[in-house]
C-alpha positions in Angstrom: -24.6 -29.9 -17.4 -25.8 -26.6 -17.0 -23.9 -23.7 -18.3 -25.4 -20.8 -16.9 -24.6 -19.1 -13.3 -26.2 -17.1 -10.6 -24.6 -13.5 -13.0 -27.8 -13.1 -15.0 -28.4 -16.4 -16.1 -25.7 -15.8 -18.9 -23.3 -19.4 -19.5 -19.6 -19.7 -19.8 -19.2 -17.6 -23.4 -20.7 -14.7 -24.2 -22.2 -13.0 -27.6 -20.6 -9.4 -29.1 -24.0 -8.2 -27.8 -24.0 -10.1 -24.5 -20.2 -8.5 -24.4 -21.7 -4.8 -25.4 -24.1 -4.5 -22.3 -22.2 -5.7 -20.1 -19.4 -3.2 -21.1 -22.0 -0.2 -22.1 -20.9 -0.1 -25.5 -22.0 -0.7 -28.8 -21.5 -3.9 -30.8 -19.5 -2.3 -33.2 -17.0 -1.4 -30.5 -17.0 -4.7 -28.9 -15.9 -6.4 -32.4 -13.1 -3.9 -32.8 -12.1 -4.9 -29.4 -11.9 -8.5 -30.5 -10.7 -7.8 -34.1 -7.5 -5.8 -32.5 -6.8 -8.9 -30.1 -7.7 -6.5 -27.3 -9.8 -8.9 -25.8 -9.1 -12.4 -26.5 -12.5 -13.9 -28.3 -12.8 -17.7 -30.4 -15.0 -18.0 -33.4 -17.8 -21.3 -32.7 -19.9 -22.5 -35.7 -20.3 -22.9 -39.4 -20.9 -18.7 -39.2 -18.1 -18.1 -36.9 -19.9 -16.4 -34.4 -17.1 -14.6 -31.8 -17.7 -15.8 -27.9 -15.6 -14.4 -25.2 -15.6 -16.3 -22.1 -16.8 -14.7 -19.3 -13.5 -15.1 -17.1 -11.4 -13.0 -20.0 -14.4 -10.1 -20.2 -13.6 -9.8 -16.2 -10.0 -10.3 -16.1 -10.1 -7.5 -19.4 -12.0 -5.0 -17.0 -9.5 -5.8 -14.1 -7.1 -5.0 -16.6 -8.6 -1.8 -17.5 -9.3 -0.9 -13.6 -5.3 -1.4 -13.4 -4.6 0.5 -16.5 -6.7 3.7 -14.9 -5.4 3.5 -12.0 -1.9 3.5 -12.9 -2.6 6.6 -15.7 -3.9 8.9 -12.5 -1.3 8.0 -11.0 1.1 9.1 -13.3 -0.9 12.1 -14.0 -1.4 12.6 -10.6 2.2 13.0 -9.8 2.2 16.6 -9.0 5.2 15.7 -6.7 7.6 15.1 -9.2 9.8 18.2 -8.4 9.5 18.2 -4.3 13.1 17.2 -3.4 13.6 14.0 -1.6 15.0 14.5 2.1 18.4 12.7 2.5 18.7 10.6 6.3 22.0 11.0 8.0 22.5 14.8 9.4 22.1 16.1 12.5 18.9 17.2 12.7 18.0 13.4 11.6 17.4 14.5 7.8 18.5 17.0 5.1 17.1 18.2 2.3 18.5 17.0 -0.7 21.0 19.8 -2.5 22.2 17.4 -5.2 19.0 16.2 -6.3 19.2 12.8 -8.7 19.7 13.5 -12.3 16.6 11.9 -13.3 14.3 14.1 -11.9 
């Protein structure tokens, strides 16, 4: 059975270091990521070496894309304060005079 694939010839697990370069960071800070349960790793021989497969390193960095995408958006909310038209007057909308509480 041959465990590598057409992504750099790397197999199914993956080293700290393999982790590192693929993530652009040093070893140090892919062990901590491991050690905190960040990102999900197993420990394989008498040494016990961490691996991290290869489908948990991507779904982390999906998880990460998600993550920054959702902080922009929340610091991106420079709308907060715009009140929200109301449907249902004449004109087809109103502003809003009693705005929601939670804003």
């Amino acid at each position: 059975m041959d465990d590598t694939d057409s992504s750099g010839g790397l197999g199914r697990f993956l080293t700290l270091a393999d982790v590192a370069d693929v993530l652009n960071i040093s070893s140090r800070s892919a062990y901590a990521l491991v050690r905190s349960g960040e990102l999900p790793a197993i420990k394989v021989g008498g040494h016990g070496h961490w691996r991290i497969e290869r489908s948990v390193l991507e779904s982390f960095i999906e998880a990460k894309y998600e993550e920054a995408r959702r902080s922009g958006l929340w610091r991106g909310s420079e709308f907060t304060d715009v009140v929200e038209p109301t449907f249902g007057a004449v004109g087809g909308f109103s502003e809003d005079t009693n705005p929601r509480p939670d804003r």
